[in-house]
C-alpha positions as a Markdown table, in Angstrom:
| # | Residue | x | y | z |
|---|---|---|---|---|
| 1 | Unk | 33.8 | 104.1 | 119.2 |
| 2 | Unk | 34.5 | 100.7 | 120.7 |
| 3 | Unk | 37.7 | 101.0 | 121.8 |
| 4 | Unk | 36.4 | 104.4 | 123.7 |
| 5 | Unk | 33.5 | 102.9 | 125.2 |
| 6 | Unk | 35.7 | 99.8 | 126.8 |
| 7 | Unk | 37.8 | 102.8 | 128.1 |
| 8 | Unk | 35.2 | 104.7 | 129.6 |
| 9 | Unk | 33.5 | 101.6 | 131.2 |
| 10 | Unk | 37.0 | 100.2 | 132.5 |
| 11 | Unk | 38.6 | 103.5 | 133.9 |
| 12 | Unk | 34.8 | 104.8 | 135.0 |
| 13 | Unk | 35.9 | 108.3 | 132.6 |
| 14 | Unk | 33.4 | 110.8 | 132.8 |
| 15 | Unk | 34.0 | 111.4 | 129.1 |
| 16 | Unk | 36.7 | 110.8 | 126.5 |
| 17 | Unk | 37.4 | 113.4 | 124.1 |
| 18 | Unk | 38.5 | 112.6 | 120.1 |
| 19 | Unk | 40.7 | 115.3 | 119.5 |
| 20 | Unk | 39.5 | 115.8 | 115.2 |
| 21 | Unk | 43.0 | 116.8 | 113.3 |
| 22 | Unk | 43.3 | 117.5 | 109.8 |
| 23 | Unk | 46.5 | 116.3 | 109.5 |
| 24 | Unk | 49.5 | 114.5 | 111.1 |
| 25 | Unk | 52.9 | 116.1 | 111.2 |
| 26 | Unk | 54.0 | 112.8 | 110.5 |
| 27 | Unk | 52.2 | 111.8 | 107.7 |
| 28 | Unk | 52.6 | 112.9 | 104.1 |
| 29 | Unk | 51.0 | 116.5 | 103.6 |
| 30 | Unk | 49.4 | 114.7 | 100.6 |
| 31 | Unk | 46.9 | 112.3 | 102.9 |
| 32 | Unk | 45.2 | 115.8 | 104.2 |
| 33 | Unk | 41.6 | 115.2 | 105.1 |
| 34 | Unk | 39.9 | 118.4 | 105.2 |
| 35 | Unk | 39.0 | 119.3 | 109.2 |
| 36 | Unk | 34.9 | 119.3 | 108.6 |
| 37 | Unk | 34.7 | 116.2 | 106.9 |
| 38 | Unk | 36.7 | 114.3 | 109.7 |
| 39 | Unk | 34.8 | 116.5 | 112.1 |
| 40 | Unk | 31.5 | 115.4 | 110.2 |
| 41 | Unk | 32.5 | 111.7 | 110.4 |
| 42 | Unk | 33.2 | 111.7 | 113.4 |
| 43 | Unk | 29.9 | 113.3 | 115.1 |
| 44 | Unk | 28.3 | 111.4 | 112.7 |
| 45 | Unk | 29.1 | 107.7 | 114.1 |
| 46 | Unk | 29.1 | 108.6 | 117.7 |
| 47 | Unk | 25.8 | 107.9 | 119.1 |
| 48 | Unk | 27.6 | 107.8 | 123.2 |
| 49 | Unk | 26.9 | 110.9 | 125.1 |
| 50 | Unk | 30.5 | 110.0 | 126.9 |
| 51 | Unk | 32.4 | 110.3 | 123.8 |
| 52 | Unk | 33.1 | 114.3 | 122.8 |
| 53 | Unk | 34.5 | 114.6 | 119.2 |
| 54 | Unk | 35.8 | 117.7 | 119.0 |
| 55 | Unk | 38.8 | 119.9 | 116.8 |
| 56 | Unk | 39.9 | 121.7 | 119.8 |
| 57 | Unk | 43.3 | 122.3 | 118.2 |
| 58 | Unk | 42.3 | 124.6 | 115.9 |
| 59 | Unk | 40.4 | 126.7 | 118.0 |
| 60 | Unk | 43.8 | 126.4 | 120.0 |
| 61 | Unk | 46.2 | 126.8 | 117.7 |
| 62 | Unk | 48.1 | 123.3 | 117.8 |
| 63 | Unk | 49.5 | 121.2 | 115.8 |
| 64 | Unk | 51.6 | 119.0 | 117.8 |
| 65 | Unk | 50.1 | 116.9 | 121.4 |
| 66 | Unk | 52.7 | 118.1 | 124.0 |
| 67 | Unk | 50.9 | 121.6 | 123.0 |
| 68 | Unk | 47.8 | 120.9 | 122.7 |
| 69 | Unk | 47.7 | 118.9 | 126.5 |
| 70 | Unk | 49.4 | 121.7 | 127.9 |
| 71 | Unk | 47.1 | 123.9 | 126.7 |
| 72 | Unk | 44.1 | 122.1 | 128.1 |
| 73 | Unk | 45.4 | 121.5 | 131.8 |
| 74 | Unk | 45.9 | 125.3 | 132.0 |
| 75 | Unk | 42.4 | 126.1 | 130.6 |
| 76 | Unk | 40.8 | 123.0 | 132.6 |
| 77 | Unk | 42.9 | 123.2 | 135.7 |
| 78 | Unk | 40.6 | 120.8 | 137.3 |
| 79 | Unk | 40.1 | 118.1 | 135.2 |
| 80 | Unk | 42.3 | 114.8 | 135.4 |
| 81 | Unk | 43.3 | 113.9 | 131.4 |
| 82 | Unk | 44.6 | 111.2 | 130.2 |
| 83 | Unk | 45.4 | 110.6 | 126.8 |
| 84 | Unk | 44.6 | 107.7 | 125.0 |
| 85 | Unk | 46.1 | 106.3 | 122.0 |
| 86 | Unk | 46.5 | 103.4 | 119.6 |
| 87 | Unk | 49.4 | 101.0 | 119.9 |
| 88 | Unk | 50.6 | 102.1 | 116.6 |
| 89 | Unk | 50.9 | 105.6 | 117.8 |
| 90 | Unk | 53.7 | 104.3 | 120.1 |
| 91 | Unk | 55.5 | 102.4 | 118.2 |
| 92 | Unk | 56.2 | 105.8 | 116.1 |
| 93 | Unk | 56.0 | 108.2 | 119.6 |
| 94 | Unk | 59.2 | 108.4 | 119.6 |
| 95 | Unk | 59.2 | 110.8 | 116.5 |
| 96 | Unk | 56.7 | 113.2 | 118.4 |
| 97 | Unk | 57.6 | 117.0 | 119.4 |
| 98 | Unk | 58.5 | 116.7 | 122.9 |
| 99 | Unk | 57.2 | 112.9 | 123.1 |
| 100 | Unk | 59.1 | 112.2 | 126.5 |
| 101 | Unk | 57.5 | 115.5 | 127.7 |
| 102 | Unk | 54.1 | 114.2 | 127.2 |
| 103 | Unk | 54.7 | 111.6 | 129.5 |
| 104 | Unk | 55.4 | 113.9 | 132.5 |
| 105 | Unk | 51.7 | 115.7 | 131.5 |
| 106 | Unk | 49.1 | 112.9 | 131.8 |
| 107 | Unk | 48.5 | 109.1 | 132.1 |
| 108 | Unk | 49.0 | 107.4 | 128.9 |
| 109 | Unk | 46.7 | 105.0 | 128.1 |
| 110 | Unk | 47.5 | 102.6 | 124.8 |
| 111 | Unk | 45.2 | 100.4 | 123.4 |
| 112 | Unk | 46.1 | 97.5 | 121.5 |
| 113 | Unk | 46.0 | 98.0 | 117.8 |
| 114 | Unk | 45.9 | 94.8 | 115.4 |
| 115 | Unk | 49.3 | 93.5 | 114.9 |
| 116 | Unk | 51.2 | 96.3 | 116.9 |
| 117 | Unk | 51.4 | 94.3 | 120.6 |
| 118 | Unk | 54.5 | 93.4 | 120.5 |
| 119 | Unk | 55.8 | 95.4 | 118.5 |
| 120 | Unk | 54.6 | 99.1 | 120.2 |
| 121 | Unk | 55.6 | 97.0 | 123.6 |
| 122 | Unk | 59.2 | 97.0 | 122.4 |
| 123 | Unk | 59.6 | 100.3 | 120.6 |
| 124 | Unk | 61.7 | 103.2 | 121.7 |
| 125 | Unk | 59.6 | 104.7 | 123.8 |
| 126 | Unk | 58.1 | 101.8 | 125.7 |
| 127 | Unk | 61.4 | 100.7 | 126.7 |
| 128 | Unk | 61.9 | 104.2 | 128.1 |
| 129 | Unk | 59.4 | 104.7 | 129.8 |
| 130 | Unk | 58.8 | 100.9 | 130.8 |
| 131 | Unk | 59.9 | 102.0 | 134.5 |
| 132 | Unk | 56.4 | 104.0 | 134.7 |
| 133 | Unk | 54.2 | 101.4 | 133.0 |
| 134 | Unk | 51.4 | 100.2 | 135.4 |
| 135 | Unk | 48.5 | 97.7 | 135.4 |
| 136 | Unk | 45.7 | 98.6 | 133.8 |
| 137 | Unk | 43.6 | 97.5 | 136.8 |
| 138 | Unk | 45.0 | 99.7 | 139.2 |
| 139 | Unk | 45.4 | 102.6 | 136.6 |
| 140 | Unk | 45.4 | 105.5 | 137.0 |
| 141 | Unk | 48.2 | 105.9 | 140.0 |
| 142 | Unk | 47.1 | 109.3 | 141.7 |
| 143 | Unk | 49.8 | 112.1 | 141.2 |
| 144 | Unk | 52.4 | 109.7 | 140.1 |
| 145 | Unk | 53.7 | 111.2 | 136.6 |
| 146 | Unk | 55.3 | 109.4 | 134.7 |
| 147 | Unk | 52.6 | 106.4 | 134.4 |
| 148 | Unk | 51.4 | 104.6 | 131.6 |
| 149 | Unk | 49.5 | 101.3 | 130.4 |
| 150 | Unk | 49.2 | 99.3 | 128.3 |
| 151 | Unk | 45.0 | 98.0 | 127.8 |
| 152 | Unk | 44.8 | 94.5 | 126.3 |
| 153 | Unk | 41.3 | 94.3 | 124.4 |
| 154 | Unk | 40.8 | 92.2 | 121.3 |
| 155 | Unk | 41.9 | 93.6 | 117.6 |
| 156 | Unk | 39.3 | 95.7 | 115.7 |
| 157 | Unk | 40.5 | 95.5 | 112.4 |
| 158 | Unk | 38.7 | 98.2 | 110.9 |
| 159 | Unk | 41.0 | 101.5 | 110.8 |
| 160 | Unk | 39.5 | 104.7 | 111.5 |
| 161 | Unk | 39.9 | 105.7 | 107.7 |
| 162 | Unk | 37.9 | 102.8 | 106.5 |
| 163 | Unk | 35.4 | 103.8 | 108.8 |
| 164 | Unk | 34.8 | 107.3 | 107.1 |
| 165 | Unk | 35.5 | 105.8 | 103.5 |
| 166 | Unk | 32.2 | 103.8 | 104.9 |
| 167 | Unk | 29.9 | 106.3 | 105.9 |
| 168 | Unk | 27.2 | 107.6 | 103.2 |
């Protein structure tokens, strides 16, 4: 919730979206959260009428974020995303379907994760896509794809997971 309200404030978004999954492809099939408890969680902590948390990709039919993008800019021709991620996300984007794809679909926002700046600022993807990485200040660049940044804030150090081992 913090780390999507300094978004929202900085970028002046009209909203920011938390895409709900049950499951990562990359993780083990074992650490399955069921979809309405995450769901549940997640409505349940967000009190900003900004922040949208939502398990559009099952109503979709995704799994995977090159898909699930796609599919949103051709239902929501009109509407500029950009996706936002952790710093730890990069460090392992590399591993995504179609991870240099995504690049060429929105601006990539990554927020600083404790203990992953430097190392999500040298991974494989960074370095590839370092050419498109812009200030955060000046970001979004209009209609200039690939583009990316990299959004210093201080380390929360509460994960997402202990957040929902927390609530009730």
């Amino acid at each position: 919730m913090h780390v999507s309200k300094l978004v929202i404030n900085h970028l002046n978004l009209d909203q920011v979206w938390w895409l709900v999954t049950s499951q990562n492809p990359l993780k083990h099939k074992n650490q399955k959260i069921n979809l309405a408890d995450r769901l549940s969680s997640a409505l349940y902590i967000n009190n900003n009428y900004k922040i949208r948390a939502q398990a559009v990709e099952m109503s979709l039919g995704t799994i995977y974020t090159y898909d699930t993008i796609k599919k949103l800019k051709l239902m929501l021709p009109r509407v500029n995303f950009i996706w936002i991620m952790g710093a730890d996300n990069l460090l392992d984007m590399h591993k995504w379907y179609k991870w240099k794809k995504i690049f060429y679909l929105c601006p990539i926002i990554v927020v600083n994760r404790p203990n992953y700046l430097y190392k999500a600022l040298s991974s494989k993807a960074s370095k590839y896509f370092w050419h498109a990485k812009a200030d955060i200040n000046r970001f979004p660049i209009k209609n200039k794809l690939p583009s990316w940044s990299f959004f210093y804030i201080k380390p929360n150090y509460d994960s997402s997971t202990n957040l929902r081992k927390n609530i009730g």
